[in-house]
DSSP file (Angstrom, degrees, kcal/mol; ACC not computed):
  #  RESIDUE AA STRUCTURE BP1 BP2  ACC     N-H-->O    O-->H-N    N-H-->O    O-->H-N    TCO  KAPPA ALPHA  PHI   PSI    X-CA   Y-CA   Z-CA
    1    1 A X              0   0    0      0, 0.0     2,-0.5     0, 0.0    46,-0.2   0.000 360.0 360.0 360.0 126.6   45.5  -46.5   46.4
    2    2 A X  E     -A   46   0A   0     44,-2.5    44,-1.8    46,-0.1     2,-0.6  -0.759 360.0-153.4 -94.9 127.9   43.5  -43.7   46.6
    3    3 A X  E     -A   45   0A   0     -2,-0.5    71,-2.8    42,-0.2     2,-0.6  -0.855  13.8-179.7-111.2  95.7   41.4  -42.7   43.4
    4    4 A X  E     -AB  44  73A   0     40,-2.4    40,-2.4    -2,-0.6     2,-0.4  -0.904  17.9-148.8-107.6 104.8   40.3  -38.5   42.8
    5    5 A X  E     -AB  43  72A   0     67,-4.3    67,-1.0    -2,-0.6     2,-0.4  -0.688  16.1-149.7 -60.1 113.5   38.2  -37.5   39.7
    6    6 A X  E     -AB  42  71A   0     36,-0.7    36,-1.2    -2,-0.4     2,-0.5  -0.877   9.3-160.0 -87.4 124.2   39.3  -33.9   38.8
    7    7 A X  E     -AB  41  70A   0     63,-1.4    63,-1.6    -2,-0.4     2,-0.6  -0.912  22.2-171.7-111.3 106.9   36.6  -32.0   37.3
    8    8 A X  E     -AB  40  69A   0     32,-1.0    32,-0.9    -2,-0.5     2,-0.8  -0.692  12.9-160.6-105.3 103.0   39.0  -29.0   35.5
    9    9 A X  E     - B   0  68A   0     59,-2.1    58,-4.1    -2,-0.6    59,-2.3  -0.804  20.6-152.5-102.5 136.7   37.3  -26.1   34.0
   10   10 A X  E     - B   0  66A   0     -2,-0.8    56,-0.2    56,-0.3     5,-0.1  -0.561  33.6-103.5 -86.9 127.8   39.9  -24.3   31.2
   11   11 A X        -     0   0    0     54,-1.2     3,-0.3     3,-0.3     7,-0.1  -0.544  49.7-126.6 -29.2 140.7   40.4  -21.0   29.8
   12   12 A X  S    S+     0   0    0      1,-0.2     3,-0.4    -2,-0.1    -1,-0.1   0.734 108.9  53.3 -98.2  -6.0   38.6  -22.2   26.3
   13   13 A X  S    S+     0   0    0      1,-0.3     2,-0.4     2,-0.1    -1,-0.2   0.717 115.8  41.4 -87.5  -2.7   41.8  -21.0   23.9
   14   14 A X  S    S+     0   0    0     -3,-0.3    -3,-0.3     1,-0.1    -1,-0.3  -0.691  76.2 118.0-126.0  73.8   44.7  -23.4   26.4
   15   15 A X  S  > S+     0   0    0     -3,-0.4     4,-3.6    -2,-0.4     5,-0.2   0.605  77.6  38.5 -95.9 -41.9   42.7  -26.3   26.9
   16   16 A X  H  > S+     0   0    0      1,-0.3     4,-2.8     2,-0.2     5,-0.3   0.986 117.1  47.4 -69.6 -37.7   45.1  -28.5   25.1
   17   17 A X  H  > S+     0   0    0      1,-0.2     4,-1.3     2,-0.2    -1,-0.3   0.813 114.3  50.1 -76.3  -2.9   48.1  -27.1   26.4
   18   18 A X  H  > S+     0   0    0      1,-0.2     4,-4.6     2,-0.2     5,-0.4   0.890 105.2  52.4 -80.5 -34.4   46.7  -27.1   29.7
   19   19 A X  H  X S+     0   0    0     -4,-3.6     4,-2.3     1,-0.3    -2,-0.2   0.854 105.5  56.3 -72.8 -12.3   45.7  -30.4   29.7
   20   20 A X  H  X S+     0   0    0     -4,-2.8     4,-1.9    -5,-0.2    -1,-0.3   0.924 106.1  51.3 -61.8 -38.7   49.2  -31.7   28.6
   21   21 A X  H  < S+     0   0    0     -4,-1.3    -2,-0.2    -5,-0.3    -1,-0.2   0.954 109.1  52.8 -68.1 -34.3   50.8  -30.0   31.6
   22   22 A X  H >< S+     0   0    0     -4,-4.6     3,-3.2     1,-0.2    -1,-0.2   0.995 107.0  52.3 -43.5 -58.1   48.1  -31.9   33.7
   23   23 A X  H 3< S+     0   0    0     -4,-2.3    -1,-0.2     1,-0.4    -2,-0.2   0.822 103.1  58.7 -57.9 -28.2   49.2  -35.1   32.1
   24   24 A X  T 3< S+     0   0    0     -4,-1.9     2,-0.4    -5,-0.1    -1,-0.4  -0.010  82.6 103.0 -94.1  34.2   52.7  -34.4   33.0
   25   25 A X  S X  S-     0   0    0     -3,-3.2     3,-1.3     3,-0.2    30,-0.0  -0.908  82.2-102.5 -80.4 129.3   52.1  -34.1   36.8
   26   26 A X  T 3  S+     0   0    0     -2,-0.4    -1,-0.1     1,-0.2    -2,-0.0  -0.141 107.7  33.7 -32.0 149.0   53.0  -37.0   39.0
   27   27 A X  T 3  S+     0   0    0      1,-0.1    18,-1.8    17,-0.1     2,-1.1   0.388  86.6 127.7  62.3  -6.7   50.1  -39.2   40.1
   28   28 A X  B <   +C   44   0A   0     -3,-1.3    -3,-0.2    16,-0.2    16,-0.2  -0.759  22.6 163.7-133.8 151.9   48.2  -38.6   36.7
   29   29 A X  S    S+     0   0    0     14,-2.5     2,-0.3    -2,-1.1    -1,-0.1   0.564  70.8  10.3 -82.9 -13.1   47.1  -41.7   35.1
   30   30 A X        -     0   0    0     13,-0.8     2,-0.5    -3,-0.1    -1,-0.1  -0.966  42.1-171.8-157.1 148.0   44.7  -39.7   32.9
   31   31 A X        -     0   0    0     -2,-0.3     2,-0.5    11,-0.2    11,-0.2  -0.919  20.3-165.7-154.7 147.4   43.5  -36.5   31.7
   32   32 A X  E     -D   41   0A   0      9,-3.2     9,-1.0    -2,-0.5     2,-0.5  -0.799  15.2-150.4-108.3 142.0   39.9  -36.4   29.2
   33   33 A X  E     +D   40   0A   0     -2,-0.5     2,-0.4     7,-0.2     7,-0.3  -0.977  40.6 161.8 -97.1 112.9   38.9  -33.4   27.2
   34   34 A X        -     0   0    0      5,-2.1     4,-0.4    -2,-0.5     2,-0.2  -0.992  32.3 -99.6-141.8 140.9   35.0  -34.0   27.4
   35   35 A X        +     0   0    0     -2,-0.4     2,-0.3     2,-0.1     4,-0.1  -0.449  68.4  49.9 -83.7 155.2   31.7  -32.0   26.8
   36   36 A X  S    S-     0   0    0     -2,-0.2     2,-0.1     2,-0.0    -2,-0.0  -0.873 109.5 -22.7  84.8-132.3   29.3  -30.4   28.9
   37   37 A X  S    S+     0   0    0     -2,-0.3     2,-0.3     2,-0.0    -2,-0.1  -0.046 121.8  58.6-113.2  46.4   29.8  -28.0   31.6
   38   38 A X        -     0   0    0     -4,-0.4    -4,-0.2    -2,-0.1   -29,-0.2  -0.946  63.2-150.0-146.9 179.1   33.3  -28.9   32.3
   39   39 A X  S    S+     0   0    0    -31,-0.3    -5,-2.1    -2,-0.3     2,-0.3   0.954  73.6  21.3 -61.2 -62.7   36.6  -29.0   30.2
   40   40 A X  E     -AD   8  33A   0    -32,-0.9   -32,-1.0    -7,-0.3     2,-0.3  -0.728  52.6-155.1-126.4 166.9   38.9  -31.8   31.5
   41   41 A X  E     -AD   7  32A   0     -9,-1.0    -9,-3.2    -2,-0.3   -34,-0.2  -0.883  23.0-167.2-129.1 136.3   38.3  -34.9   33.5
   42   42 A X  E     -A    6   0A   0    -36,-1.2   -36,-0.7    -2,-0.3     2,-0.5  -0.584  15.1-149.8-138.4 111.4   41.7  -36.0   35.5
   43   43 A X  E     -A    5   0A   0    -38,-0.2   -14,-2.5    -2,-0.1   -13,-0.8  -0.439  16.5-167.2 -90.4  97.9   42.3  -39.1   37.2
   44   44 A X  E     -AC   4  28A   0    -40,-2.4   -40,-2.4    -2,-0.5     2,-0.5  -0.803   1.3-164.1 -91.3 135.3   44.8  -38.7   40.3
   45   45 A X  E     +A    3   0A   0    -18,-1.8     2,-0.2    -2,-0.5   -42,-0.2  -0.976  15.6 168.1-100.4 104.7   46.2  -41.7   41.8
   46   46 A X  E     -A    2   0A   0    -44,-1.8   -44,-2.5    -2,-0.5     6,-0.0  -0.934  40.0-142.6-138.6 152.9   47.7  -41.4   45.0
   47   47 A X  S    S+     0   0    0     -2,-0.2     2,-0.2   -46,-0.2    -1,-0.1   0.816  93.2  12.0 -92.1 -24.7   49.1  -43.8   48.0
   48   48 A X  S    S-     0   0    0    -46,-0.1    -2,-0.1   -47,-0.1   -46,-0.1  -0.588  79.1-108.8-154.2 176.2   47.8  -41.4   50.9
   49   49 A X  S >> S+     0   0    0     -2,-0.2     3,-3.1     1,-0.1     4,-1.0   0.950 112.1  65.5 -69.8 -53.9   45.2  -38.0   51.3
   50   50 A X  H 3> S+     0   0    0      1,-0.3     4,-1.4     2,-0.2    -1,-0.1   0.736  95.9  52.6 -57.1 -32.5   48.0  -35.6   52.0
   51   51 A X  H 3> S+     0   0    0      2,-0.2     4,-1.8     1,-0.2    -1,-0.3   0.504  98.5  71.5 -76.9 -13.9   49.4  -36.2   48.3
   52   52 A X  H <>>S+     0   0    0     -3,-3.1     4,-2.7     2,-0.2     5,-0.5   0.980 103.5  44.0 -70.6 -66.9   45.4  -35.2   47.1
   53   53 A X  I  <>S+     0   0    0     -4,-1.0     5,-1.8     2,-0.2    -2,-0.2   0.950 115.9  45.9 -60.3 -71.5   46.3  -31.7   48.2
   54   54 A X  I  X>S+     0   0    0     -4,-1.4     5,-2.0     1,-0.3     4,-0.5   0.851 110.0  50.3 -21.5 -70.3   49.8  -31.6   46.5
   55   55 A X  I  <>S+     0   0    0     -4,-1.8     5,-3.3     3,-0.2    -1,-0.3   0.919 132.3   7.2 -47.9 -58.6   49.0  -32.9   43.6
   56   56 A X  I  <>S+     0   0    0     -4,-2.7     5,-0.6     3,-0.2     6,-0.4   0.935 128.7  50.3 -97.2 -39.0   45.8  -30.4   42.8
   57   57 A X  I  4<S+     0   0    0     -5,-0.5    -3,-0.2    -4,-0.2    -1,-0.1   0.817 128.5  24.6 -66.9 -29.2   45.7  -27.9   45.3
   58   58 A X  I ><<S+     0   0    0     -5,-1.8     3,-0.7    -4,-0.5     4,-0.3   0.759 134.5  22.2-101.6 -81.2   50.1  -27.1   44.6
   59   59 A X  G > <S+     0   0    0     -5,-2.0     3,-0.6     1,-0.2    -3,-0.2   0.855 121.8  31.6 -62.2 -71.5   50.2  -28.2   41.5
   60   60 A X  G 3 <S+     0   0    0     -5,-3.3    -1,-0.2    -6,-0.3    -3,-0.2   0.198 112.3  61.7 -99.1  42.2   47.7  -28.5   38.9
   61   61 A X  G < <S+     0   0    0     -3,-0.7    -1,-0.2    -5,-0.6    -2,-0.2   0.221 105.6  58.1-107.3 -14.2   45.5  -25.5   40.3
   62   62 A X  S <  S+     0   0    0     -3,-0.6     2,-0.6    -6,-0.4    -2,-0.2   0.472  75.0 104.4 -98.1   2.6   48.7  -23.5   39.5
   63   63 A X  S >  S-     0   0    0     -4,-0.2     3,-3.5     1,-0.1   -45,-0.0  -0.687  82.4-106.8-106.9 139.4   49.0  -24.2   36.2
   64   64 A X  T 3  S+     0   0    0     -2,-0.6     3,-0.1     1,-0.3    -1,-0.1  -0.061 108.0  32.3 -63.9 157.9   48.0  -21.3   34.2
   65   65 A X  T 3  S+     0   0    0      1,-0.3   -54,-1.2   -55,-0.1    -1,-0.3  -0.098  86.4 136.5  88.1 -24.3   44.5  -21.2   32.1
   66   66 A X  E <   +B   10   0A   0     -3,-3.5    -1,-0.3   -56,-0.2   -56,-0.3  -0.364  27.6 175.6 -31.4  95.9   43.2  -23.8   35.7
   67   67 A X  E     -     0   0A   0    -58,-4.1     2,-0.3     1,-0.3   -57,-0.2   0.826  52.9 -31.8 -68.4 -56.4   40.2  -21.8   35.7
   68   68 A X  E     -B    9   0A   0    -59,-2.3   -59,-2.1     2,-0.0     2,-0.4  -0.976  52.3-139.6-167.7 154.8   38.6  -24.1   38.7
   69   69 A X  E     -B    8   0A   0     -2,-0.3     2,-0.3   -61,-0.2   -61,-0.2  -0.992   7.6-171.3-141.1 133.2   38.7  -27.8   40.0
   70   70 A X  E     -B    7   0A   0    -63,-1.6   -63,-1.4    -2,-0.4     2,-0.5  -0.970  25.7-163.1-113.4 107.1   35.8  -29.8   41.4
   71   71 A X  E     -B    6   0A   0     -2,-0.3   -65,-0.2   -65,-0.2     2,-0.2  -0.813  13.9-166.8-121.4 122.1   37.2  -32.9   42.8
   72   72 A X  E     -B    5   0A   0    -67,-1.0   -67,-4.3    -2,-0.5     2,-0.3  -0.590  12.4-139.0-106.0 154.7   35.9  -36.0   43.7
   73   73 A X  E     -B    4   0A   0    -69,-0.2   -69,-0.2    -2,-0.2     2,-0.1  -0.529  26.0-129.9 -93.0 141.4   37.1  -39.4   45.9
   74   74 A X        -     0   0    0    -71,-2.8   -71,-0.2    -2,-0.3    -1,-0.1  -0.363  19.4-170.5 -53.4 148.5   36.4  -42.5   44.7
   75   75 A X        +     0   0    0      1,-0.4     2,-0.2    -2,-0.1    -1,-0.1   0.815  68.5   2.9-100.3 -30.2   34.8  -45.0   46.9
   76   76 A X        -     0   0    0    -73,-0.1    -1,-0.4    -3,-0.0     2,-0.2  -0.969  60.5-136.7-145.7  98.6   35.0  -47.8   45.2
   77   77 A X        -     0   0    0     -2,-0.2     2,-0.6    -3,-0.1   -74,-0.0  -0.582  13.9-172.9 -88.5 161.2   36.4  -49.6   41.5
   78   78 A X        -     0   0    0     -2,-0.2    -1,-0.0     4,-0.0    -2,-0.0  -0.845  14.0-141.0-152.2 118.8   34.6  -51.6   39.7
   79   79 A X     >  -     0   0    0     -2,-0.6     4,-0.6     1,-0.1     0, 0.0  -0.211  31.2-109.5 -65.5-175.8   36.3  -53.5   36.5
   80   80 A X  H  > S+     0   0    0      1,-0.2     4,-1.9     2,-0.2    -1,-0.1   0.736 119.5  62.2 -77.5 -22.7   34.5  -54.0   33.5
   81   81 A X  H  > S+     0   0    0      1,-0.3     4,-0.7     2,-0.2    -1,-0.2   0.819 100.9  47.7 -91.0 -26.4   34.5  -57.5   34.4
   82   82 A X  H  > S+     0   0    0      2,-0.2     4,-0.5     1,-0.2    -1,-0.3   0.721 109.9  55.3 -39.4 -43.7   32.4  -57.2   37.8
   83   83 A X  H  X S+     0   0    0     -4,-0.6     4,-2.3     1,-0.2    -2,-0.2   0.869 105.1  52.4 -81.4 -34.1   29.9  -55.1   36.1
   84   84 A X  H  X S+     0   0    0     -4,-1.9     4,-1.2     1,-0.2    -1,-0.2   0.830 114.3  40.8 -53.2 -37.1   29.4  -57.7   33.6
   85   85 A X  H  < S+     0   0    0     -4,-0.7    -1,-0.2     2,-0.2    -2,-0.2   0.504 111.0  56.2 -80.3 -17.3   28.8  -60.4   36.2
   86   86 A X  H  < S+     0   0    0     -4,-0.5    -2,-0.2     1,-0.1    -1,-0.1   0.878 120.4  30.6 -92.6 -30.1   26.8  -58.3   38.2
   87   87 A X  H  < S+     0   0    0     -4,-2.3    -2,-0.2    -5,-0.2     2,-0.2   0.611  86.7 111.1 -83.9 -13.4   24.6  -57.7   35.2
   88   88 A X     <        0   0    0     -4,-1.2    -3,-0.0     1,-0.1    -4,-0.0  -0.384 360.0 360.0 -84.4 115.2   24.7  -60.9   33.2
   89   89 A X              0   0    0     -2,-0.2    -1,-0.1     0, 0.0    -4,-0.1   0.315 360.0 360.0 -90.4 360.0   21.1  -63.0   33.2
């Protein structure tokens, strides 16, 4: 499974209704509203690369008020429960 952080900057008056249409795209598990200098956070989940481009580059780049998307691949997960062990004295 392949893991891509969408960083989704808004038109600032459709942020919610954009970010619902985000949430109703295939392959995302998540979408954030969050502060600083970008809008939305969206977590695509996908089996393969070629479906990275579908998903924002056809889809949620099209959806109107999508000002711009900076997105980055995971490398790596780490549960909560790894980070605990790894940190745990």
């Amino acid at each position: 499974m392949i893991t891509a952080i969408v960083f989704v900057q808004v038109d600032n008056d459709r942020i919610p209704e954009v970010a619902e249409q985000i949430a109703g795209l295939d392959h995302i598990s998540e979408v954030y509203s969050v502060t600083g200098d970008i809008d939305l956070i969206a977590m695509v989940r996908v089996g393969d690369y070629e479906e990275i481009s579908q998903v924002i580059t056809d889809k949620l780049t099209r959806i109107p008020g999508v000002l711009s998307t900076d997105t980055h691949l995971a490398f790596r997960a780490y549960s909560e429960h790894d980070l605990e062990a790894t940190f745990s004295l």
